[in-house]
Backbone as CSV, one residue per row, in Angstrom:
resi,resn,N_x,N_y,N_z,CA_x,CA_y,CA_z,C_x,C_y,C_z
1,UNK,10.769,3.956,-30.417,11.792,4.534,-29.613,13.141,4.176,-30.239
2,UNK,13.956,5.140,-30.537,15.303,4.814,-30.896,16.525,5.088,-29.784
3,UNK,16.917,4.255,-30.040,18.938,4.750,-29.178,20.105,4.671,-29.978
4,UNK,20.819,5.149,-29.696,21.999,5.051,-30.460,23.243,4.153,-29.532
5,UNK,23.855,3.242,-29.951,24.623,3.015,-29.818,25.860,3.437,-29.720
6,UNK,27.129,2.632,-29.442,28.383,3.225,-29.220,29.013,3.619,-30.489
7,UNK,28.958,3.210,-31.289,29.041,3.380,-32.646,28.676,4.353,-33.629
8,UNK,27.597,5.108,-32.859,26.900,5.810,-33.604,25.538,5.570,-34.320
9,UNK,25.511,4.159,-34.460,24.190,4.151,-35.242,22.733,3.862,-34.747
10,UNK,21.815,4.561,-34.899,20.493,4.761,-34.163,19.952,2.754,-34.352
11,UNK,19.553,3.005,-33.354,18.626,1.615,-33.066,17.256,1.792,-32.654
12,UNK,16.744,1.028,-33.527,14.937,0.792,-33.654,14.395,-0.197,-33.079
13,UNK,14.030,0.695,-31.757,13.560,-0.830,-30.480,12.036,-0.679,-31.088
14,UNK,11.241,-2.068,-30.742,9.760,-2.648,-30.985,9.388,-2.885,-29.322
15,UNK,8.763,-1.963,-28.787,7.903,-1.916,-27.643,7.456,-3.510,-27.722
16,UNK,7.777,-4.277,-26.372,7.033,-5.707,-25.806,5.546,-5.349,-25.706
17,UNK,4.717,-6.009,-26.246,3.518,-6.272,-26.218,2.981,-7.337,-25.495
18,UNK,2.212,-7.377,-24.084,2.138,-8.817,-23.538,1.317,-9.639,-24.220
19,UNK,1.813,-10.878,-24.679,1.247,-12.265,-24.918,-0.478,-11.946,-24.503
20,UNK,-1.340,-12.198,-25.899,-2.368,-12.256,-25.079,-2.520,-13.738,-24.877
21,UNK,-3.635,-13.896,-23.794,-3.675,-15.166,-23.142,-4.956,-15.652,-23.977
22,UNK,-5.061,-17.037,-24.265,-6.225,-17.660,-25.152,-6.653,-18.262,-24.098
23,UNK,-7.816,-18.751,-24.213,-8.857,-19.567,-23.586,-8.462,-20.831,-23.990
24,UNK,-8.750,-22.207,-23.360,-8.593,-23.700,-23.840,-10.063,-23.787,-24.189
25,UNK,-10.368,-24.303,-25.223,-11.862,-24.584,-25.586,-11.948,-25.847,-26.177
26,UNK,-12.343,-27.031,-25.430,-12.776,-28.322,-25.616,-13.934,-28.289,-26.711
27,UNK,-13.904,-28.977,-27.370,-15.032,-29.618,-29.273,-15.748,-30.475,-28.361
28,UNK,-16.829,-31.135,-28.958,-17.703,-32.433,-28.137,-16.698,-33.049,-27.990
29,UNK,-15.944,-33.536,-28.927,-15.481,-34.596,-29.298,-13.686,-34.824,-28.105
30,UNK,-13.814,-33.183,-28.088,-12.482,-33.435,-27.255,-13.080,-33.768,-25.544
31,UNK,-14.368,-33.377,-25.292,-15.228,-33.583,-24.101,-15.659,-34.953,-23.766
32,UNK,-15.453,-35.458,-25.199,-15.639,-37.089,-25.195,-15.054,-37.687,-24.505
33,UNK,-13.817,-37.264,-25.317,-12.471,-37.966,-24.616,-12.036,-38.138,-23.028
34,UNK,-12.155,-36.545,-22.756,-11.948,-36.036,-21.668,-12.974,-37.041,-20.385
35,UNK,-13.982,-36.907,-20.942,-15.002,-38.142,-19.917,-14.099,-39.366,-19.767
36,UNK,-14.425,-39.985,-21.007,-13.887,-41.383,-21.369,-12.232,-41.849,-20.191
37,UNK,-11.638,-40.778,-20.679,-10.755,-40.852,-20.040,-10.689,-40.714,-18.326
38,UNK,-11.376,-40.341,-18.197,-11.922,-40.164,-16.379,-12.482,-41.629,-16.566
39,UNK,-12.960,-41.793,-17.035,-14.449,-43.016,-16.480,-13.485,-44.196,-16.695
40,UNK,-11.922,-44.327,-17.394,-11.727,-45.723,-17.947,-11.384,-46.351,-16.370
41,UNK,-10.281,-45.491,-15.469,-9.978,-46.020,-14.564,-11.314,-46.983,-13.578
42,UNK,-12.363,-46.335,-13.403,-13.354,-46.564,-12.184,-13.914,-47.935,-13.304
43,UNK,-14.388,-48.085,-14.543,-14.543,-49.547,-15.794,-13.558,-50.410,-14.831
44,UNK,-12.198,-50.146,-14.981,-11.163,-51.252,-14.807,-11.572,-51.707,-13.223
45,UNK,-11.558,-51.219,-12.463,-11.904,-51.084,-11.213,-13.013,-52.188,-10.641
46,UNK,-14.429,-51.677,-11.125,-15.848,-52.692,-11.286,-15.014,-53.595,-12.012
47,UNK,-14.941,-53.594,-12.920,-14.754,-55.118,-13.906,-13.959,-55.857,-12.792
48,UNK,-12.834,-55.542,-12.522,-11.666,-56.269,-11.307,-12.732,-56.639,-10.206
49,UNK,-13.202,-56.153,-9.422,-14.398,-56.268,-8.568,-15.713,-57.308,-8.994
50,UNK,-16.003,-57.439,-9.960,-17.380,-57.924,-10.394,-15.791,-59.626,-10.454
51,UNK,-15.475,-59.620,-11.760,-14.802,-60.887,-11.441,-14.008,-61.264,-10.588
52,UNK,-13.132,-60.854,-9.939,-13.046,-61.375,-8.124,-13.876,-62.324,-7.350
53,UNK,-15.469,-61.584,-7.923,-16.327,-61.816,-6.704,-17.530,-63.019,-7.283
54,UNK,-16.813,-63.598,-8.587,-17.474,-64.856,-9.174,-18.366,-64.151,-9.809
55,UNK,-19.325,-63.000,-9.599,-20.418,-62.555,-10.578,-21.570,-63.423,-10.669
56,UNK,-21.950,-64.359,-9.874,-22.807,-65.095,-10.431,-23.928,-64.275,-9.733
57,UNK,-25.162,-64.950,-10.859,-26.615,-64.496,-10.208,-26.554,-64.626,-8.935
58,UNK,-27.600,-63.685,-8.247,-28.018,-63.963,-7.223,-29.213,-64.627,-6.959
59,UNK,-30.160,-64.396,-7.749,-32.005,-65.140,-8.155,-31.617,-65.776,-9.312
60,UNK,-32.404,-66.488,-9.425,-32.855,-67.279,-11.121,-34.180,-67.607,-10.950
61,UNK,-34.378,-67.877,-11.763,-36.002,-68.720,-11.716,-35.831,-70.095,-11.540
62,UNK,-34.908,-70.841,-11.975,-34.693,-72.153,-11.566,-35.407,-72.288,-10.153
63,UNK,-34.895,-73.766,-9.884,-35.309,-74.240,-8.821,-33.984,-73.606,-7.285
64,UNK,-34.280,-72.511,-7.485,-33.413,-71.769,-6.493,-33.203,-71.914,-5.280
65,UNK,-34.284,-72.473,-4.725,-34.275,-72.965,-3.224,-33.123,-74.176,-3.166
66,UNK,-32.511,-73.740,-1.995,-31.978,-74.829,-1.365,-32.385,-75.934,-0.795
67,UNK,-32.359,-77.289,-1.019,-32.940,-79.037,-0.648,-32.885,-78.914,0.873
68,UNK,-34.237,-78.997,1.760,-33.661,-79.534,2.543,-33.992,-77.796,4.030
69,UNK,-33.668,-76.973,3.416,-33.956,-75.768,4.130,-35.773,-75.496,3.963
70,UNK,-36.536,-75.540,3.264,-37.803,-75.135,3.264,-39.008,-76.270,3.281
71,UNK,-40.018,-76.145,3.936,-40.690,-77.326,3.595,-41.436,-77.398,2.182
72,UNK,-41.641,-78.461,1.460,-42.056,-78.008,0.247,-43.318,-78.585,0.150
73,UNK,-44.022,-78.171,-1.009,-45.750,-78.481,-1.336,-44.876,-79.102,-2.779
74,UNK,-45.897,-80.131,-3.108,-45.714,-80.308,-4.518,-47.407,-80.023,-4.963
75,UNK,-47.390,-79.094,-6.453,-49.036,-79.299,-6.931,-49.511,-80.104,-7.606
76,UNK,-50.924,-80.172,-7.306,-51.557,-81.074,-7.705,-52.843,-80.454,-8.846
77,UNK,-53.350,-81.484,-9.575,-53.992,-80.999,-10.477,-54.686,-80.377,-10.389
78,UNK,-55.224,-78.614,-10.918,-56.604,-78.317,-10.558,-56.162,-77.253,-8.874
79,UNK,-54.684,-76.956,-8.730,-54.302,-76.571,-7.641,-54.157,-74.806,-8.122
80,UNK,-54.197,-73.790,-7.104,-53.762,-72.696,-7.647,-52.827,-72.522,-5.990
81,UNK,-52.302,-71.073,-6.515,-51.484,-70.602,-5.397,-52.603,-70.388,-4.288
82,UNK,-53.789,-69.226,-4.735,-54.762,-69.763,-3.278,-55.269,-70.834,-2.637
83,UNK,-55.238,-71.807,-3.644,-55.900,-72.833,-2.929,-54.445,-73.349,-2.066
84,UNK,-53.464,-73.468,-2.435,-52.282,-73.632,-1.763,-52.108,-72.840,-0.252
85,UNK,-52.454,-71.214,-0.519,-52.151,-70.707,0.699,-53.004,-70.806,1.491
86,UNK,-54.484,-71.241,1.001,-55.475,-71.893,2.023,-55.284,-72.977,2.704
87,UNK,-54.700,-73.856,2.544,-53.891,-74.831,2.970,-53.225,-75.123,3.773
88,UNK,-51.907,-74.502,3.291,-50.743,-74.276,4.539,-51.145,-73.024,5.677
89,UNK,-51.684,-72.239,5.282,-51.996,-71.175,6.359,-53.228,-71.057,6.585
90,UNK,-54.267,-72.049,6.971,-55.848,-71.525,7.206,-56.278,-70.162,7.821
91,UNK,-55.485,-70.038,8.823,-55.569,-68.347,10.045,-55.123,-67.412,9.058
92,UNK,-54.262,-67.670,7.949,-53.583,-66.061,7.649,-54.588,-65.792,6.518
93,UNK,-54.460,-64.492,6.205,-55.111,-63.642,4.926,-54.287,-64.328,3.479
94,UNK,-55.113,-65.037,3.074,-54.579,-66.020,1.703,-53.496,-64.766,0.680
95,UNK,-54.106,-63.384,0.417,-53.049,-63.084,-0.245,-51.858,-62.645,0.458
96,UNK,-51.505,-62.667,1.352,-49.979,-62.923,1.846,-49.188,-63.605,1.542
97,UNK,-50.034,-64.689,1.869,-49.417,-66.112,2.137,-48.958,-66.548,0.378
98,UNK,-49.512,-66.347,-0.579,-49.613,-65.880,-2.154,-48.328,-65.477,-2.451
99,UNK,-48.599,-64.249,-1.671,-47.481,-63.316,-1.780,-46.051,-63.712,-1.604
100,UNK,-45.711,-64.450,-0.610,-44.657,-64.464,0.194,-44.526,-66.030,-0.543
101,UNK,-45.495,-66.580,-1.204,-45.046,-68.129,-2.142,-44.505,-67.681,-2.880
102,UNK,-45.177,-66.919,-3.419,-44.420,-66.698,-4.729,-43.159,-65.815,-4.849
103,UNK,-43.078,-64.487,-4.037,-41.133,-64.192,-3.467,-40.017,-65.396,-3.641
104,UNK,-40.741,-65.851,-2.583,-39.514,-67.445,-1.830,-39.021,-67.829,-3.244
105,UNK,-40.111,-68.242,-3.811,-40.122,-69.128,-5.257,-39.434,-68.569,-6.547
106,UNK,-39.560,-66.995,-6.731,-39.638,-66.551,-7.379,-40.218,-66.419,-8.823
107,UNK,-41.605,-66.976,-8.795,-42.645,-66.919,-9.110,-42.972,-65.534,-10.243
108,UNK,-42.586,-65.536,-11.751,-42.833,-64.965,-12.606,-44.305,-64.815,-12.444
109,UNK,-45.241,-65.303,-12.149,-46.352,-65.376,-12.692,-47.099,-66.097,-11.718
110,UNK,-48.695,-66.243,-11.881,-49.453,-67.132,-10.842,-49.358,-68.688,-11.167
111,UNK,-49.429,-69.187,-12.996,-49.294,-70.197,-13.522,-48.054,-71.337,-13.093
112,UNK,-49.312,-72.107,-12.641,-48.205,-73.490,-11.456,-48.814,-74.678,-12.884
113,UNK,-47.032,-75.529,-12.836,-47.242,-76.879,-13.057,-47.614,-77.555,-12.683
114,UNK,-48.612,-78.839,-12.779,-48.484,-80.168,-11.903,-47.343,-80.742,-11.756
115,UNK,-47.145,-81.162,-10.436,-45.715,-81.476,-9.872,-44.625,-80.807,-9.897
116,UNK,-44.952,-79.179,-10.147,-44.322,-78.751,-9.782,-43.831,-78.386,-7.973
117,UNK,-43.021,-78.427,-7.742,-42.595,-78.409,-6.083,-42.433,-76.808,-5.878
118,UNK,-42.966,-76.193,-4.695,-43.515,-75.182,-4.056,-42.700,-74.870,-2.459
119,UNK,-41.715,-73.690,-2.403,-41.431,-73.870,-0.999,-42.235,-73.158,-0.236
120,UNK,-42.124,-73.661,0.411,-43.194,-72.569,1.936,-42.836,-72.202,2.941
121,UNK,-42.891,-70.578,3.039,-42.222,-69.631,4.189,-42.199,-70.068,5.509
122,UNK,-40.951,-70.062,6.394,-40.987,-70.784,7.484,-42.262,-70.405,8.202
123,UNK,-42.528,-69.390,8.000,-43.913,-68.935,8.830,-45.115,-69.680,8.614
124,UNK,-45.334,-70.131,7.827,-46.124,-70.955,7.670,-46.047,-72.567,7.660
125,UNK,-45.302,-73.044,7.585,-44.830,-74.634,7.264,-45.339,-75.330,8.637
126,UNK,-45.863,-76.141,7.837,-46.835,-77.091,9.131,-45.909,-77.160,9.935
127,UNK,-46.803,-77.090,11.493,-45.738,-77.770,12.756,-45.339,-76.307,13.658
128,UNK,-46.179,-75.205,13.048,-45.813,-74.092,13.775,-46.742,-73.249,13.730
C-alpha cells in the first residue's frame, strides 16, 4: 500500500503481521531443574524439622527397654524363647507369648544369649 505525503513523495507502508506466538518447551534437563527447584524449599523444611526434633532413633536393638518398667527373665543355658513363654505364661498359646517377647525386645531373630536379660509383656509378668 502506498501514500503520498505532503511533499509529494509516495510512501511504501509494510502491512503489520501479528507476532506469531511460540510455545515454551522445557529439555529434561530444564524439567530437572524445574522439579529440583520446587522440591528445594519442602528439603529445607524436613531437614529444619528432623533436627529440631533431636532425630534420634526410635528402636535399636540395644538394650532398649527401660530399667525398672518391665519385669525381666534372664536366660539360662539350654533356654529358648518357648521354653521361656512356657514359663511366664503357662495358660497362654506359647507362640504369642514368643511373639510379643520378642516385639518388646526387639528380637532380630529367635537366637538368645546366656544371660542375656529378657523383658516380659505386662500381660504376662508374674503376679497377674
Amino acid at each position: 500500500m502506498t501514500t503520498i505525503d505532503m511533499t509529494g513523495t509516495p510512501r511504501f507502508e509494510v502491512p503489520q503481521v501479528p507476532a506469531a506466538r511460540t510455545r515454551l518447551r522445557l529439555t529434561v534437563r530444564g524439567r530437572r531443574v524445574v522439579a529440583g527447584l520446587a522440591a528445594a524449599p519442602l528439603a529445607v523444611a524436613l531437614s529444619a524439622i528432623i533436627l529440631t526434633t533431636g532425630g534420634g532413633a526410635v528402636a535399636s536393638s540395644e538394650q532398649g527397654v527401660p530399667a525398672g518398667t518391665f519385669e525381666t527373665v534372664t536366660v539360662m543355658p539350654g533356654e529358648s524363647l518357648w521354653s521361656i513363654a512356657e514359663r511366664v505364661a503357662p495358660t497362654a498359646d506359647p507362640r504369642d507369648v514368643v511373639y510379643e517377647i520378642s516385639q518388646l525386645n526387639a528380637l532380630g531373630s529367635a537366637t538368645l544369649d546366656v544371660g542375656q536379660s529378657l523383658a516380659i509383656p505386662a500381660a504376662y509378668a508374674e503376679g497377674k
